[in-house]
Each structure stands twice: as C-alpha cells, then as structure tokens.
ROMARGU-483892 format. One record per residue: chain; residue in three letters; z negated, x negated, y negated of N, C-alpha, C in turn; residue number from 1. Coordinates in nm, 2 decimals. Layout:
BEGIN
A, ALA, Z, X, Y, Z, X, Y, Z, X, Y, NUM
...
This chain:
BEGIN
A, UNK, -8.20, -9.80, -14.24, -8.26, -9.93, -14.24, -8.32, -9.96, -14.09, 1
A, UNK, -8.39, -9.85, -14.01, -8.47, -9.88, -13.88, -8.34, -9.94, -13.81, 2
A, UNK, -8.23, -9.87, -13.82, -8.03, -9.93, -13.73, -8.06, -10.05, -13.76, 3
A, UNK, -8.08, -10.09, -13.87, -8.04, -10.26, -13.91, -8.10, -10.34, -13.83, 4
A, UNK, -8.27, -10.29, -13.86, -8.37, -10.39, -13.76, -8.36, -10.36, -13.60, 5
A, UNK, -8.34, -10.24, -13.58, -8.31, -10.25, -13.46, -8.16, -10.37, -13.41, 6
A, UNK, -8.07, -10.36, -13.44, -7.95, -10.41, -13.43, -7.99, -10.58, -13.46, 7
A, UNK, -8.09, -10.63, -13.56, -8.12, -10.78, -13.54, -8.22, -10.84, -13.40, 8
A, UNK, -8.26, -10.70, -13.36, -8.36, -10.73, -13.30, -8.26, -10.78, -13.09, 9
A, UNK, -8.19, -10.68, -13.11, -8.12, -10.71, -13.05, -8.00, -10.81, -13.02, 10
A, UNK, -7.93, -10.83, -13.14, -7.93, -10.93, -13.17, -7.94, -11.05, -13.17, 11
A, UNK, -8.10, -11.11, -13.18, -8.16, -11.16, -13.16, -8.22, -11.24, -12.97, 12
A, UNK, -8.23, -11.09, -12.93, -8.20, -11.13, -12.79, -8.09, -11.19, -12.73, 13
A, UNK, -7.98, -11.11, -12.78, -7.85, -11.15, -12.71, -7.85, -11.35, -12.74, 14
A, UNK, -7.87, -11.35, -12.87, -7.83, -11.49, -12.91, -7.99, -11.60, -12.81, 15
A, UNK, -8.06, -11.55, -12.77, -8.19, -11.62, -12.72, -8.13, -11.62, -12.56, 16
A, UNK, -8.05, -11.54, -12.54, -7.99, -11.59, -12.39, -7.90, -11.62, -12.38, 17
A, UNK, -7.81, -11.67, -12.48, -7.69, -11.73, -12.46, -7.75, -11.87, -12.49, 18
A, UNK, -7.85, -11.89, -12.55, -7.94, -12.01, -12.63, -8.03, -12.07, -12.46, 19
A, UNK, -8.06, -11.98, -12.41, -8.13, -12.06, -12.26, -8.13, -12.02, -12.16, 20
A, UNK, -7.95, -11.99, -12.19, -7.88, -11.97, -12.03, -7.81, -12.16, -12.02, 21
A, UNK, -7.86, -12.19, -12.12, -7.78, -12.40, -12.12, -7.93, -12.38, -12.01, 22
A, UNK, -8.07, -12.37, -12.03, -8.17, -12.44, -11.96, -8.16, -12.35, -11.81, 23
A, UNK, -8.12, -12.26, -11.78, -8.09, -12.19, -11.66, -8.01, -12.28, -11.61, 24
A, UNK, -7.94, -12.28, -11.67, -7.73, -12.42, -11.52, -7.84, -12.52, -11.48, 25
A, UNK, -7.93, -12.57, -11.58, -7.98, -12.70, -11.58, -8.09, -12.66, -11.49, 26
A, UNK, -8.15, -12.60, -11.50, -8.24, -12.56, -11.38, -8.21, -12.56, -11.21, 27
A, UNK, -8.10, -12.51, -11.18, -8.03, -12.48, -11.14, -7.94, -12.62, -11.05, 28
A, UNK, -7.90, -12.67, -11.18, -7.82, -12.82, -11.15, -7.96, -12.91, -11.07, 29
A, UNK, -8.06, -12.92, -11.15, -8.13, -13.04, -11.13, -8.17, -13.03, -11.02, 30
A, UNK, -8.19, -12.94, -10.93, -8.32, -12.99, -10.76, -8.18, -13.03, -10.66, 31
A, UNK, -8.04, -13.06, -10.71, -7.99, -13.11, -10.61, -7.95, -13.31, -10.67, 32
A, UNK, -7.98, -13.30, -10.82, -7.97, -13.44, -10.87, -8.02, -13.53, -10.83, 33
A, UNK, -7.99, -13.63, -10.80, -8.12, -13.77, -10.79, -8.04, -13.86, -10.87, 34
A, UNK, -7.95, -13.87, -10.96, -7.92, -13.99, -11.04, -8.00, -13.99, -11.14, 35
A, UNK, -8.05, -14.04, -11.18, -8.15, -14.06, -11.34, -8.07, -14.08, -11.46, 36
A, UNK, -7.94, -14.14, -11.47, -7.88, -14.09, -11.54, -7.82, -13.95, -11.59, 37
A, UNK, -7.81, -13.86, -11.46, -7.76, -13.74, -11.48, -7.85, -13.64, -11.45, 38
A, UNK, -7.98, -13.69, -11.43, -8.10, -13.63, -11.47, -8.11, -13.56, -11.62, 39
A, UNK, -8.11, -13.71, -11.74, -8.14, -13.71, -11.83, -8.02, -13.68, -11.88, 40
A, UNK, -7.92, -13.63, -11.86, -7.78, -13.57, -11.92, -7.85, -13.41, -11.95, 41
A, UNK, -7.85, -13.38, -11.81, -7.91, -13.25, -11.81, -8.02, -13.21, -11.85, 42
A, UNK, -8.11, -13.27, -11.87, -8.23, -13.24, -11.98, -8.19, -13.27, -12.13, 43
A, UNK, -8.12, -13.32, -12.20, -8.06, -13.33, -12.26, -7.99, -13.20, -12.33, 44
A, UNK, -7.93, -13.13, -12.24, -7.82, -13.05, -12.28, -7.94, -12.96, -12.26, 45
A, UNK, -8.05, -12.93, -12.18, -8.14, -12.84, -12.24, -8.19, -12.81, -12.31, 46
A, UNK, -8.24, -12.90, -12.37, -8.33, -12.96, -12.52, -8.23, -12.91, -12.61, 47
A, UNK, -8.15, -12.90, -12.62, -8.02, -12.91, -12.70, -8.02, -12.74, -12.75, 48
A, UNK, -8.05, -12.67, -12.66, -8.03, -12.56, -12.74, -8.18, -12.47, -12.76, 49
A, UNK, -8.28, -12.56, -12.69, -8.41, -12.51, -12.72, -8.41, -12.47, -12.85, 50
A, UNK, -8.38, -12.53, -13.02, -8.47, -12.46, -13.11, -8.37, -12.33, -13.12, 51
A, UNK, -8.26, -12.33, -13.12, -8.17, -12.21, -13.10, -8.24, -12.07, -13.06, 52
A, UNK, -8.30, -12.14, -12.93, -8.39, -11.97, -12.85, -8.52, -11.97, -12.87, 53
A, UNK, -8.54, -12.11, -12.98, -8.72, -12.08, -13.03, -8.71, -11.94, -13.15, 54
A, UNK, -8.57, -12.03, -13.20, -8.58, -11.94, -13.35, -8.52, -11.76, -13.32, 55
A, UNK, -8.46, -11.80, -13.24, -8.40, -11.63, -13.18, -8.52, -11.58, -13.12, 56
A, UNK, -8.60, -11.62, -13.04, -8.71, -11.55, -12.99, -8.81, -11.48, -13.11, 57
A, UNK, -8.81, -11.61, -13.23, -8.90, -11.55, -13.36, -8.84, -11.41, -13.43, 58
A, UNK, -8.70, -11.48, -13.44, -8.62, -11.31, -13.49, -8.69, -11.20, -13.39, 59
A, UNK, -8.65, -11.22, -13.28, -8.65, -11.10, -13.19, -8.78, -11.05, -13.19, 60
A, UNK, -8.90, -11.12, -13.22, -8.99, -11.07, -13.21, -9.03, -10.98, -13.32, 61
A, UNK, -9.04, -11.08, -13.43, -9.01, -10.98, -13.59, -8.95, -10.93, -13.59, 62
A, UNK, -8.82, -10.88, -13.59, -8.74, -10.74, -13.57, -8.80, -10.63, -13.51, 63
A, UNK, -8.84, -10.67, -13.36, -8.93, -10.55, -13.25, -9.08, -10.51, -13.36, 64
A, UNK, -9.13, -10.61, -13.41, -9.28, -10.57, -13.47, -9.20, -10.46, -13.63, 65
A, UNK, -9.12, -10.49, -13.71, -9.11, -10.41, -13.80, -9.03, -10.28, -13.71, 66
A, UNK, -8.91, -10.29, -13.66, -8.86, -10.15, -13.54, -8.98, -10.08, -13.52, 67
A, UNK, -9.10, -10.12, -13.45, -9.23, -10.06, -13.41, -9.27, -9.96, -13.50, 68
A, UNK, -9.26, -10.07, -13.61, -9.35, -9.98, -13.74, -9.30, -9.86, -13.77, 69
A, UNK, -9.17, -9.91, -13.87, -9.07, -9.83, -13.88, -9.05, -9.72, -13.80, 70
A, UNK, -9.04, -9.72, -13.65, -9.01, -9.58, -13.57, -9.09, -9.52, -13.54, 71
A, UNK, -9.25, -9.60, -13.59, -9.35, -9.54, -13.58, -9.45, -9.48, -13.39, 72
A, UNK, -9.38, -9.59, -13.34, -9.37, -9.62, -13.19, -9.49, -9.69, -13.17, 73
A, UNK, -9.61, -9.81, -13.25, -9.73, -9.88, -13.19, -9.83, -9.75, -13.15, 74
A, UNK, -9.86, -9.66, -13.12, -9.94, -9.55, -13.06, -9.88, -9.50, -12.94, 75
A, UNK, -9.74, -9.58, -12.85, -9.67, -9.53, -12.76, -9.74, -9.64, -12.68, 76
A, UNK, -9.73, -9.62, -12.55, -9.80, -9.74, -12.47, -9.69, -9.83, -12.43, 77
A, UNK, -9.54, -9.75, -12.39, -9.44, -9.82, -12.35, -9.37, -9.98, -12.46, 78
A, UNK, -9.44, -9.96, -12.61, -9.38, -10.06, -12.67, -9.54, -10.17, -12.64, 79
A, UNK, -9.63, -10.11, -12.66, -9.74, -10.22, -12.61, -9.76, -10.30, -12.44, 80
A, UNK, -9.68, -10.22, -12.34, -9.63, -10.26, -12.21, -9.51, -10.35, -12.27, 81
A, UNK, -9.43, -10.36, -12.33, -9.28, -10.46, -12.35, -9.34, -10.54, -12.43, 82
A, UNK, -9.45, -10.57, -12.53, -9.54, -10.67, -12.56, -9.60, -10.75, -12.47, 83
A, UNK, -9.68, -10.73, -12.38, -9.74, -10.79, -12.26, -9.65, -10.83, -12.17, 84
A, UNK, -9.55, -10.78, -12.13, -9.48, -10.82, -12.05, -9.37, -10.94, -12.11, 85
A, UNK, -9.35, -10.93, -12.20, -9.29, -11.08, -12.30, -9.36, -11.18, -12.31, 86
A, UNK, -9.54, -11.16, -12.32, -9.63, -11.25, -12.34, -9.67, -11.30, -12.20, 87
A, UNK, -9.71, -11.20, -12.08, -9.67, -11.27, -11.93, -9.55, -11.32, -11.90, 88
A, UNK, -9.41, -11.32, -11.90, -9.31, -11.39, -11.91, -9.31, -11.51, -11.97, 89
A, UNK, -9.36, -11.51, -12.12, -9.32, -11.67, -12.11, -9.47, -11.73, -12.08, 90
A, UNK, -9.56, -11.70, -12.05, -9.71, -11.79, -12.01, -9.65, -11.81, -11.89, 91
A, UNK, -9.55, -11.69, -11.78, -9.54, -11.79, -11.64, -9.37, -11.89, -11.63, 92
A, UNK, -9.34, -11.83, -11.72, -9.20, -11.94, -11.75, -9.28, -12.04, -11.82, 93
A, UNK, -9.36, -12.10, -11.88, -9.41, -12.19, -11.92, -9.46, -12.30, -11.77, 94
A, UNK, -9.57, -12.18, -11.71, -9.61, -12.28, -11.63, -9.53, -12.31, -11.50, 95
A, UNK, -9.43, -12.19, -11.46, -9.38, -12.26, -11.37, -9.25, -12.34, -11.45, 96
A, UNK, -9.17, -12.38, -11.55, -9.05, -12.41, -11.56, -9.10, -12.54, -11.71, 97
A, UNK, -9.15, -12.51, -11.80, -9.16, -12.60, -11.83, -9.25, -12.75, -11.85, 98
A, UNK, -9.37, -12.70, -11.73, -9.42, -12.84, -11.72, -9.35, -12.87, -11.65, 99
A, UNK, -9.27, -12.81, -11.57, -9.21, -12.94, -11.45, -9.11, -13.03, -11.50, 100
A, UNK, -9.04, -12.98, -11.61, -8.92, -13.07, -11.74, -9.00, -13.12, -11.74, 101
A, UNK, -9.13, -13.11, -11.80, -9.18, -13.23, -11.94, -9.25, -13.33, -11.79, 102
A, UNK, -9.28, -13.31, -11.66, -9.30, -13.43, -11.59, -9.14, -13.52, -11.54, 103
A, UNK, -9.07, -13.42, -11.52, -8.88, -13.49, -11.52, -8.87, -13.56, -11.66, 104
A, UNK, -8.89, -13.53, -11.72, -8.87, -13.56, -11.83, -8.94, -13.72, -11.88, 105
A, UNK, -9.06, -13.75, -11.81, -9.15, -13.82, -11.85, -9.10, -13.95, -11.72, 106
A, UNK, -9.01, -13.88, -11.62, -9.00, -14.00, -11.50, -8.91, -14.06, -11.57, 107
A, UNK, -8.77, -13.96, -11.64, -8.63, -14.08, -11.67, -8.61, -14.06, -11.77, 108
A, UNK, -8.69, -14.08, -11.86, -8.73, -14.13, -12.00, -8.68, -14.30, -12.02, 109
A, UNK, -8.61, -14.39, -12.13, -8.61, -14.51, -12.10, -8.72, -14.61, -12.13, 110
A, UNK, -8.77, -14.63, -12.08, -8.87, -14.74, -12.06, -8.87, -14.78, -12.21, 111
A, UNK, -9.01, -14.76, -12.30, -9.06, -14.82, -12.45, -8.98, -14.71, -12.54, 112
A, UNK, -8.93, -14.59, -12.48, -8.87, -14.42, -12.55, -9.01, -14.34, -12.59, 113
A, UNK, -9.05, -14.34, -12.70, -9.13, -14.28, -12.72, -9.11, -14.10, -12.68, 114
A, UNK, -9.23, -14.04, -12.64, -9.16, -13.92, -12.63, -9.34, -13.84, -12.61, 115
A, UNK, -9.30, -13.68, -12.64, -9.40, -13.62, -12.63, -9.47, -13.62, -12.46, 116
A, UNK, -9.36, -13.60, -12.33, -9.43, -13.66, -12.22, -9.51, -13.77, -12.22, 117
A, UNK, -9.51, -13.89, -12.30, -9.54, -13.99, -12.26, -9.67, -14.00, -12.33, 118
A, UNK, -9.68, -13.89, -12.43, -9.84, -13.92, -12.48, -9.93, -13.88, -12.33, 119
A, UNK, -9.90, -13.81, -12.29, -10.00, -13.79, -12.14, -10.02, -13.89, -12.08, 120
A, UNK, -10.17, -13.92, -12.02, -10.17, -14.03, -11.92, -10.20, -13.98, -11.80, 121
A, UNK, -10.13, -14.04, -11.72, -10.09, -14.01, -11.58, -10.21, -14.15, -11.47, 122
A, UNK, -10.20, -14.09, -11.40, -10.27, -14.17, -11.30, -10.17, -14.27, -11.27, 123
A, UNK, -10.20, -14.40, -11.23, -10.10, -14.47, -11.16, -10.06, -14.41, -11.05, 124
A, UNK, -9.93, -14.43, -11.05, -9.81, -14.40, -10.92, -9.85, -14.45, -10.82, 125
A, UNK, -9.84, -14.38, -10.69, -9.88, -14.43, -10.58, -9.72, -14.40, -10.47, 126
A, UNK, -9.63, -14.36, -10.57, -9.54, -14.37, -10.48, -9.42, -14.44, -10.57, 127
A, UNK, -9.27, -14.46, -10.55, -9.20, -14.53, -10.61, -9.13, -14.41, -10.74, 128
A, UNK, -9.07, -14.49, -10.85, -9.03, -14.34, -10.94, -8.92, -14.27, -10.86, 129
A, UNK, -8.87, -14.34, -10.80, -8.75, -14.24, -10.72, -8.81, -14.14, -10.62, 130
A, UNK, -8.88, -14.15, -10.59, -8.94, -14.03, -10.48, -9.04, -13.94, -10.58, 131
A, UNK, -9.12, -14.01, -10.67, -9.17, -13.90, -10.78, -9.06, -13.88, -10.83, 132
A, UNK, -8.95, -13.86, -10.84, -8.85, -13.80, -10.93, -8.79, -13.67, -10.82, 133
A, UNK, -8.78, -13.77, -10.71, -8.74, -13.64, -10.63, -8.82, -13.50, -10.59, 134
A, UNK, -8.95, -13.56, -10.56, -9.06, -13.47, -10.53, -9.06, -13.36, -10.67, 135
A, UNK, -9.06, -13.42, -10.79, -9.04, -13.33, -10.90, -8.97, -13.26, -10.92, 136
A, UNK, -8.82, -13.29, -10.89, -8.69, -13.21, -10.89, -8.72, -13.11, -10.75, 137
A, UNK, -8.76, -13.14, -10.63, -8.76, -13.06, -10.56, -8.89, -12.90, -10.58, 138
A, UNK, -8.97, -12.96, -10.65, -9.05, -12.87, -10.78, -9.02, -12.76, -10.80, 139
A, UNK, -8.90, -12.75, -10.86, -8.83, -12.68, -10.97, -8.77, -12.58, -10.85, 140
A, UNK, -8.80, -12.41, -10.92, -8.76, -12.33, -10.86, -8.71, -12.20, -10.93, 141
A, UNK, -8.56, -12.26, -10.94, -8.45, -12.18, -11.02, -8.49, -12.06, -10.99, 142
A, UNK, -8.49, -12.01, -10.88, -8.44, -11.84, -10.82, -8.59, -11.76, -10.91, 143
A, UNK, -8.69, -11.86, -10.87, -8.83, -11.77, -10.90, -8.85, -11.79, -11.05, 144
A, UNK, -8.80, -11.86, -11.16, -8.75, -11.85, -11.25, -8.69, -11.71, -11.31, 145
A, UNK, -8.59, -11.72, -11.24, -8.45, -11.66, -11.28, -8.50, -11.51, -11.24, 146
A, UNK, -8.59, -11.51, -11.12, -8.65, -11.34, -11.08, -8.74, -11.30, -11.19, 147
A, UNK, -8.82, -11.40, -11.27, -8.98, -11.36, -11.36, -8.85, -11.34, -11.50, 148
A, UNK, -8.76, -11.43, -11.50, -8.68, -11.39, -11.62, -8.59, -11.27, -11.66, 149
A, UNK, -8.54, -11.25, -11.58, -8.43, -11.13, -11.54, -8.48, -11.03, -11.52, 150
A, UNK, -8.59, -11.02, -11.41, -8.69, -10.90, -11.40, -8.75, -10.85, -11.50, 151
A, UNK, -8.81, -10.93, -11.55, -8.95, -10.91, -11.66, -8.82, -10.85, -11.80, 152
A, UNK, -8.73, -10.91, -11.84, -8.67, -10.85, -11.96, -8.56, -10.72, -11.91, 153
A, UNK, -8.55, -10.71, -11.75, -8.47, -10.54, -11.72, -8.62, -10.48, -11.74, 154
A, UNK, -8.69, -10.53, -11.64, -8.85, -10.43, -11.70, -8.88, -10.33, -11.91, 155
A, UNK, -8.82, -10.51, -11.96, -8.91, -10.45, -12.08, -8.75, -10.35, -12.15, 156
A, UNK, -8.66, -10.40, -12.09, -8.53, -10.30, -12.15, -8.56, -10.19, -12.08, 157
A, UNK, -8.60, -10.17, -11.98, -8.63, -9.97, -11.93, -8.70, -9.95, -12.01, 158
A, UNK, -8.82, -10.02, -12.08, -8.93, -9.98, -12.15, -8.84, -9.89, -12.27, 159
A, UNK, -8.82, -10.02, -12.36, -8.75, -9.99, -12.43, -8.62, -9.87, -12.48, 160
A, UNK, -8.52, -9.86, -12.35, -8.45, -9.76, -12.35, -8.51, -9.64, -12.29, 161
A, UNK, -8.59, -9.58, -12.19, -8.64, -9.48, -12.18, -8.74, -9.44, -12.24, 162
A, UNK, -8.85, -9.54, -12.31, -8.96, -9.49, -12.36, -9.05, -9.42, -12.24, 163
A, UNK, -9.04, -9.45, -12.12, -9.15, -9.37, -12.04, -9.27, -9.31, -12.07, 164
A, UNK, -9.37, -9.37, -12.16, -9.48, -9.36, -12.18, -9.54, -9.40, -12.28, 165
C-alpha cells in the first residue's frame, strides 16, 4: 500500500507541472507583450489550467502526509525540511508571481467585467493604462520565478530521495 501512495504522490506532482508549466510560457510570453488583447489571451490560458495544479497540488500533498505516516518518516527532519520548503515556495511564488497577474489582470480586464481584481480599490492612475500595463509586464520576473520554482522542488526531491537527515 505505502508503493501506491507513494506513486499518487508523485504522480500528483508530475500532473501539477505539466498543470503550471501553461503559467510558466505565459510568464515568460508576457514582459515582452504590450497588446491588451494578447495580454488577456495569455492570462487566459493561465487561468485555464490553474484548478488542474490546485487540485494536483491537494493530491500531492495528501499523498506525502499519509507516505509520511505510513513510512513512518514525521521524526526525520528531512521530510519536515520538504514541508517548509513547499510552504516557502509557494508564499514567494505567491508574492512575487501572482500578485503581479492579478494587477495584469485587473489593467486588461473589459471595462464593467466583473472580476476578483476589481474588487480592490486602487488609487487613481496617475499614469495612462498603457504604461501601467507596461510597467506591470515589465514587473514580472520569469527567471527569478523559474530559479525559486525549479530550485526549491530539486531541493525538496534531494530531500526526499536521499533522506539526508
């Protein structure tokens, strides 16, 4: 049974990065965009596979918490370091990657679109939306992304496959 859960658990991961490798291209695509239509293409196609890597992230995490039990691993420090280090990973993918969508998100929105950006109130603009759009897109910082993402889960996979500690 511990094969099984291990194997969803993984599983689970695989399917959570094939689920927000769409918001990676898009990451990636947007700091050289300035059409507002192909802004909102590409946030789009992000959003698109968000609940995908919400709900794979819940597997993966339930899977790791019963694996734990099961292998009898929570008294190792190396599975409580691949906990923290999942929970630092998405608090700084949070703040560096997805407020900056939800302010993109909130520029090329269509005018009377209701949306969760727009419950925020913003100060009046003191510049035009096209230069807030740009200034926003220029924001966004794929690589430093892609280093806290890639790093942090080879980090928690040594954890995990060596067991160091």
């Amino acid at each position: 049974m511990y094969s099984s859960i291990v194997f969803v658990h993984v599983l689970g991961v695989f399917v959570f990065l094939l689920a927000h490798g769409a918001a990676t291209v898009v990451t990636f695509r947007l700091r050289g965009e300035r059409e507002v239509e192909r802004v909102r293409a590409l946030l789009e196609l992000s959003s698109g596979s968000r609940m995908t890597a919400n709900v794979s992230m819940f597997v993966t995490i339930i899977a790791g918490v019963a694996a734990g039990i099961m292998g009898n691993w929570w008294g190792h420090i190396w599975i409580w370091a691949s906990l923290g280090l999942l929970i630092l990973i998405a608090v700084a993918m949070n703040f560096l990657g997805t407020r900056s969508f939800a302010r993109i998100r909130q520029l090329v929105q269509p005018s009377g679109s209701p949306s969760r950006a727009k419950k925020q109130t913003l100060p009046p603009p003191d510049k035009p939306v096209e230069q807030q759009l740009a200034d926003a897109l220029a924001a966004i910082h794929p690589m430093i992304l892609t280093v806290v993402g890639v790093g942090g889960l080879a980090l928690i996979l040594w954890l995990m496959m060596l067991k160091p500690f």
